[in-house]
C-alpha positions in Angstrom: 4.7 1.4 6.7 1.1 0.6 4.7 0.8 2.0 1.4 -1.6 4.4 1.4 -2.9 5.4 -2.4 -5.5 8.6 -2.6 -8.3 7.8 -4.5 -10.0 10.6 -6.8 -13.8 9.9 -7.9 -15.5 13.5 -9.2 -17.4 14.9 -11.4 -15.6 17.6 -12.9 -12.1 18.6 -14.2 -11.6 21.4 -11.7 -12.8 19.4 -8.9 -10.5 16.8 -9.9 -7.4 18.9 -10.1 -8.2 20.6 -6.8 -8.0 16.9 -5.0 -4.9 15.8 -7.4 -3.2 19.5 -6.0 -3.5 17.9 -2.5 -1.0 15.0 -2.5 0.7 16.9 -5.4 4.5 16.3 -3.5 3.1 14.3 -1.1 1.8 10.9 -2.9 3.5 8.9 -5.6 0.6 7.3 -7.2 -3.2 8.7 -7.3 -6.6 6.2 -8.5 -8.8 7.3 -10.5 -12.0 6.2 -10.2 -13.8 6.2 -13.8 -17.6 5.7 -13.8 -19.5 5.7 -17.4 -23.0 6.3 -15.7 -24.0 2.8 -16.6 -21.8 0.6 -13.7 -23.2 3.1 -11.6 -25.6 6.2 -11.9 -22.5 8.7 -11.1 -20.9 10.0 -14.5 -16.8 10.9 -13.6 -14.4 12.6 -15.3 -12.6 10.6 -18.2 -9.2 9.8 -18.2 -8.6 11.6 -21.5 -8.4 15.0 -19.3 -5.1 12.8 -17.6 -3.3 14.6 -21.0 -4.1 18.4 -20.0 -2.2 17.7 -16.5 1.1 18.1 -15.8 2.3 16.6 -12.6 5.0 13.7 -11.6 2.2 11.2 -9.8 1.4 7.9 -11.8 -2.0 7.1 -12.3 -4.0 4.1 -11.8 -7.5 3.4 -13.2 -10.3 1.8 -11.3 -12.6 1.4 -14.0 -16.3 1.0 -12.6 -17.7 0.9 -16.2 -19.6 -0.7 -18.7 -17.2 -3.4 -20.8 -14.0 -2.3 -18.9 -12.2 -4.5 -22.0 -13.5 -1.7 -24.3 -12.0 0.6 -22.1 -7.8 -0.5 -22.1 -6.8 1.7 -25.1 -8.2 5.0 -24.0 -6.6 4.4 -20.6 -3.0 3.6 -22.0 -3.4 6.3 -24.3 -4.1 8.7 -21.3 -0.8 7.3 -19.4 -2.1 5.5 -16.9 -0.2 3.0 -15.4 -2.1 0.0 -13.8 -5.6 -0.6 -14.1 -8.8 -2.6 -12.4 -11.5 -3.5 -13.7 -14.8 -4.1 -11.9 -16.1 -8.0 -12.9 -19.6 -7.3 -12.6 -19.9 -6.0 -16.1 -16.9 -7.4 -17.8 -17.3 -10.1 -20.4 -14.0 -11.3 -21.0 -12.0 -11.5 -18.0 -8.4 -12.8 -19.9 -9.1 -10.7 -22.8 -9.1 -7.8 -20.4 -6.0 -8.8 -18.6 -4.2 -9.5 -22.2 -5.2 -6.3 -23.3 -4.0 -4.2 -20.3 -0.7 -6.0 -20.2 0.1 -5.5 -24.1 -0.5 -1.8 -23.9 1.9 -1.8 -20.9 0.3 -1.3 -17.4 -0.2 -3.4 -14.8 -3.4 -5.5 -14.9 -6.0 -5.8 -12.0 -9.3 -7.3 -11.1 -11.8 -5.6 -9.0 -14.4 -7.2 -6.8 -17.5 -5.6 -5.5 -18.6 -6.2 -2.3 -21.6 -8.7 -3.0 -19.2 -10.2 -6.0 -17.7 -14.0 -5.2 -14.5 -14.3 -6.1 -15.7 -16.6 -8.4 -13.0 -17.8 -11.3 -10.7 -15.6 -9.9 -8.5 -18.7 -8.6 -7.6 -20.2 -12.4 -6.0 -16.6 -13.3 -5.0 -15.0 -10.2 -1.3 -15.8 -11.4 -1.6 -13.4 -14.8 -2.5 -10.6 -12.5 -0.6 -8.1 -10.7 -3.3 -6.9 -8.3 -7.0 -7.5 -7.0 -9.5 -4.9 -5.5 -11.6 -5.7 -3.1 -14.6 -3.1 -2.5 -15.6 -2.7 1.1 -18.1 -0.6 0.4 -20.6 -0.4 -2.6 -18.8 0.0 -5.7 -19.3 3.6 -7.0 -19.8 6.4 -4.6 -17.2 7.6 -2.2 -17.2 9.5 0.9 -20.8 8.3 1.9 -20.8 4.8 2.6 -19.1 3.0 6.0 -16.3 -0.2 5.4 -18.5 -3.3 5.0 -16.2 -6.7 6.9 -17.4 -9.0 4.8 -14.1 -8.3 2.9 -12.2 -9.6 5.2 -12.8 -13.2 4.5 -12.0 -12.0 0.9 -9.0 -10.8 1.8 -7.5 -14.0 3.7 -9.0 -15.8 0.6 -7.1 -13.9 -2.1 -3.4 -14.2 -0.1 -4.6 -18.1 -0.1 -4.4 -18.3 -3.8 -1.7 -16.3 -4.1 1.1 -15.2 -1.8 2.6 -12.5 -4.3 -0.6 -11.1 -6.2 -1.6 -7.0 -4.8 -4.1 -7.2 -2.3 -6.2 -3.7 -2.9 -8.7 -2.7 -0.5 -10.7 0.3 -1.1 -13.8 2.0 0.7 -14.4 3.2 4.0 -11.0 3.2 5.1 -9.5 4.2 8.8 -6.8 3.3 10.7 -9.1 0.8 12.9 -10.2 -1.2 9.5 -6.6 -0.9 7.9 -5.7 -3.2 10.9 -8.4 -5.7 10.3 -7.5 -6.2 6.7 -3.7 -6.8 7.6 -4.7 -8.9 10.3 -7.3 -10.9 7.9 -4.5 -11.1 5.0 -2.8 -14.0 6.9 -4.9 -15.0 10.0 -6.4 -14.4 13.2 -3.5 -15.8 15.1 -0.4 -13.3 13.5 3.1 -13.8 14.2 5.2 -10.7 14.4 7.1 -11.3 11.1 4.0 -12.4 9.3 2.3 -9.0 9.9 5.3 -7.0 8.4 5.1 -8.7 5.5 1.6 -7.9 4.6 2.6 -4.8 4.5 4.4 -5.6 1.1 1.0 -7.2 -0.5 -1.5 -5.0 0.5 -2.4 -1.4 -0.8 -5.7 0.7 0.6 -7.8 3.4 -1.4 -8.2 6.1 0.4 -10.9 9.0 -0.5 -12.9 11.5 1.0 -11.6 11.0 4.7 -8.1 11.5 3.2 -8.6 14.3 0.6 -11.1 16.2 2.8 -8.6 16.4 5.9 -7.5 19.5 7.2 -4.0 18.6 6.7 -3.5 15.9 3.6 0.1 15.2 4.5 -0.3 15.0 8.3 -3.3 12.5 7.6 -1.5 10.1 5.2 1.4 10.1 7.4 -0.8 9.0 10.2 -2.7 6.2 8.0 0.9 4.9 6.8 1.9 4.3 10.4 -1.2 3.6 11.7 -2.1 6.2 13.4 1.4 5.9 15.4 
């Protein structure tokens, strides 16, 4: 079974809490997708608001923001759990990692889809996961899943056969296939794809949140559509 995680990028509280009621029962951990209106011109909700809602899901950041080291405290404080931060804009990579790890979540880089993974190799070993955009970082719901990710993909499980593999943008059953496939190679052996299903994780928006029935469509993504 894939591990599907629902992805929530809005504007406002009550949109957010509408989306969050969705997979209320139904998912175990939620993203959410902060953007400070300087990553990206879309303003989202804060995690502060994370302290007004009472549910059992654990949260995960994806912060497309501005300094994302600036960022770790106000995220911890909000109880989020694990959290990536988009390179683009980050100044101090280890800094950022150290930070997140001391205030006790798991620490994650993100990638956006015209990013090299660039330095990643020297401290992929200090993180727990890495996002890789397959779409444009900051929008969701509008954009189609961009394959140039796969070569990222197989790139990342090269440096590192335990490090989270995230993928997230533009996700379908079709693509979730091509990502598992790209984690190890073209040519997969049977046991090999099972286990990539242990290091890989996909961010699922819109097309999961906007389906008529969010269980039934999660269900079908984790099984791929069997």
């Amino acid at each position: 079974m894939v591990t599907i995680v629902p992805a929530i990028l809005e504007k406002d509280i009550t949109a957010f809490e509408e989306k969050l009621k969705k997979v209320w029962g139904v998912a175990k951990r939620v993203q959410m997708d902060i953007i400070d209106g300087k990553y990206a011109p879309t303003e989202t909700v804060m995690p502060e608001i994370l302290l007004n809602i009472d549910t059992i899901v654990d949260f995960e950041g994806h912060l497309m923001v501005d300094k994302p080291e600036e960022w770790v405290d106000r995220c911890a404080a909000a109880g989020i759990t694990a959290l990536y931060g988009q390179v683009e804009k980050m100044e101090d990579r280890a800094k950022f990692i150290a930070d997140t790890e001391a205030a006790g979540m798991k620490a994650g880089l993100a990638f956006d889809i015209d990013t090299p993974l660039d330095g990643l190799e020297e401290m992929i070993n200090s993180l727990d996961g890495v996002l890789l955009m397959s779409v444009k970082a900051g929008s969701q719901g509008v954009q189609k899943f961009d394959e140039r990710v796969l070569p990222k993909i197989k790139k990342v499980r090269e440096m590192s056969e335990f490090v989270t593999i995230v993928v997230d943008g533009g996700l379908n059953v079709e693509n979730i296939k091509k990502c598992l496939v790209a984690e190890w190679s073209q040519e997969i052996a049977e046991d090999e794809f099972s286990k990539s299903f242990l290091g890989m994780e996909f961010a699922v928006g819109s097309d999961l949140l906007n389906a008529e029935n969010v269980e039934e469509e999660l269900l079908r993504l984790e099984n791929l559509g069997v």
